[in-house]
C-alpha positions, 0 to 999 in steps of 0.5 A: 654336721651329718647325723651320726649313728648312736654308739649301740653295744653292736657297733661296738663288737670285736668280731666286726671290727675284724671283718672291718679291718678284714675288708677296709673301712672304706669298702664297708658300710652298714645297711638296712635293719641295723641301722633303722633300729638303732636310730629307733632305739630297737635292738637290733639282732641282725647285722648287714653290710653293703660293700663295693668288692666283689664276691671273690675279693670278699671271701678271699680278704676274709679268708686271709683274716682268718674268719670263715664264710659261707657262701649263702648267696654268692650269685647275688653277691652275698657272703656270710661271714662267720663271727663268734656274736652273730654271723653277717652277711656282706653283700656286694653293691647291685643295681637292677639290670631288669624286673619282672614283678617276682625276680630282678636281674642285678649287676654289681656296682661300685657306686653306694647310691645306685645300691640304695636306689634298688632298695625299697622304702626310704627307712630301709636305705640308710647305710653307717660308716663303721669307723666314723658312724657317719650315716648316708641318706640319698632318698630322705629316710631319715625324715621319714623315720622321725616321722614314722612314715614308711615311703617308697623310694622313688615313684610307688608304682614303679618300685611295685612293679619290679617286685609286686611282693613290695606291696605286702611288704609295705603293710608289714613295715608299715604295722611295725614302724609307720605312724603316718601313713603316705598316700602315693604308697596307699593308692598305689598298693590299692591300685596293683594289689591285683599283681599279687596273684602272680607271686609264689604262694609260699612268699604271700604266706612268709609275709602274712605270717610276719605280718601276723607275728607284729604286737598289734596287726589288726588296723593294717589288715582292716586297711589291707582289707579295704584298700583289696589288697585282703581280698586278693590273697586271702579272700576268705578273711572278711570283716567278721574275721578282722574282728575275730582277730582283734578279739585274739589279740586282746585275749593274748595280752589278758592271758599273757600268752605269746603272739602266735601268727598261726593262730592269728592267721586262723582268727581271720578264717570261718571256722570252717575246716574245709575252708581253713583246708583250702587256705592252708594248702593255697599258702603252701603251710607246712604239715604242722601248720596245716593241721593247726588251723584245721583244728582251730576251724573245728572250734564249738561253743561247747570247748569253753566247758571242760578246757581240760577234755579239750586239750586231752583230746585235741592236744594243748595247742589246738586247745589253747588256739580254740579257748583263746579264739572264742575269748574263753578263761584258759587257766585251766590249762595252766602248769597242766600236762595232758596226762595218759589214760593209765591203762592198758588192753592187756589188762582188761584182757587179763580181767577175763575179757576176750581179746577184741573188739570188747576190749576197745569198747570197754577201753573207751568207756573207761576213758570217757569217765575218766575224762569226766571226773578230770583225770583221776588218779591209778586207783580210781581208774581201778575202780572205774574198770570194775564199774564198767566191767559190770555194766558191760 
């Protein structure tokens, strides 16, 4: 009997099987991630479909049914259909015409087994009849699922060679899924990982960050960082910074806060702002991002002693960063909002003083006690302006 997919609530969606019906049963299949989870036991959030029609007989098949599409990636075959429980991209068959390590070239195919030959690891191959459930399995994925074993499909080297970003993407699925782990894939990241220094910085960073955002990345980045495959796209990240990240990560889970790939990605760093400057600027971050692990770098012993001051003046995120990176009690911070200094120039003008650069002085100074007795309220910062006005 073939291995059935289990009956998940998304098989089970009106909206596909209107795009079924749409299309044909016999020219869709479900691929890839929603496949592999389900047979997990994952929910699964996205849906994909491989079809042998063409971009234009998609559309035109969809149009007629009444369902909307976008045309997301239509010069690599992809249409999104717009469905009211979550969209799906239809993908037309492919099968690599020519690599180069960063692009391939594809030519639609009618054949459901050079499709999944053009795909990269065994788990990520499986396809599901939507009518019978039926799974395709050309490449041994599902043997590989039971045993949690992420495997190239075919030669290792090779399928690197067309796409050298396969190498960070076998860490990442290899910290999500594997168990055990598989030696030609292993020598063969080791081996290439120098092809990594031709890939465009924002796809290194995209795949750090995801790597980043999994429960427990820690033991796949050790292996990454003794296999050289680290070193080569964030050699700034050595053992002590691997050891910083598991302290994170513990201290995430102790204080019940959400895993944050930033700053994890800031763990693996020196604390060093011209160093988390450089990463920052070499990994194309944003504007945001960049500014976060900046501030993370610029972390002191002394942030421990007044969590408060800290958020006050860095702000509640880069606070939370710092205290959770040093492994320091963040409860202070807890149903806590960074309050604003009740107080305006004007008002110290109007106490008398010449507007000017006495002015920001004596803002300054009431601010610093203000901080230093943890934020008191209105009236006593009343009375702090008349303590400073008559030391002034």
């Amino acid at each position: 009997m073939p291995e059935t997919l289990p009956a998940a609530p998304w098989t089970r969606r009106p909206d596909l099987a209107a795009l079924v019906a749409a299309l044909g049963p016999q020219n869709v299949r479900w691929v890839g991630g929603a496949v592999r989870d389900t047979l997990l036991g994952h929910a699964v959030n996205d849906v994909d479909a491989a079809t042998p029609l063409a971009p234009d007989a998609v559309i035109d098949r969809l149009r007629d049914a009444g369902i909307r599409t976008v045309p997301t990636g239509i010069e690599h075959g992809t249409v999104t259909a717009i469905l009211p429980e979550g969209n799906v991209e239809v993908t037309t068959l492919r099968r690599d015409v020519s690599t180069d390590g960063r692009r391939a070239t594809v030519a639609f195919a009618s054949d459901w087994r050079d499709d999944a030959a053009r795909r990269d690891f065994t788990i990520n191959a499986l396809y599901a009849a939507p009518d019978t459930r039926e799974i395709f399995d050309w490449f041994g994925g599902l043997e590989d699922l039971a045993a949690r074993r992420v495997r190239f499909i075919g030669e290792a080297r090779e399928r690197i060679r067309e796409d050298h970003l396969r190498i960070l993407r076998y860490f990442r699925f290899q910290a999500r899924f594997g168990a055990t782990l598989d030696p030609e894939a292993e020598d063969a990241c080791s081996e290439l990982a120098p092809t990594l220094k031709g890939l465009s910085r924002e796809r290194v960073a995209a795949e750090l960050l995801n790597l980043l955002s999994l429960p427990d990345p820690a033991d796949t980045v050790a292996r990454m960082h003794a296999l050289g495959v680290l070193p080569v796209v964030l050699p700034e990240a050595g053992q002590h910074g691997i050891e910083a990240l598991r302290r994170l990560i513990s201290a995430e889970r102790e204080a019940g806060i959400a895993r944050d790939p930033v700053r994890r990605l800031a763990a693996l760093l020196p604390a060093l702002p011209a160093v988390a400057e450089t990463v920052a600027s070499r990994l194309r971050l944003s504007k945001a991002q960049r500014e976060r692990i900046a501030c993370a770098a610029a972390r002191t012993a002394a942030d421990r002693e007044n969590p408060r001051a800290l958020a006050y003046r860095e702000g509640r995120e880069c606070a939370l960063d710092r205290l959770l990176l040093a492994g320091a009690d963040i409860s202070a911070l807890e149903d806590w909002d960074v309050p604003v200094l009740p107080l305006k120039g004007g008002e110290i003008v109007a106490r008398g003083v010449a507007a000017g650069p006495d002015v920001a002085r004596i803002l300054r100074a009431v601010e610093q006690k203000w901080i230093a007795e943890g934020f008191p309220p209105r009236d006593r910062v009343n009375r702090i302006v008349e303590e400073v006005l008559r030391a002034f």
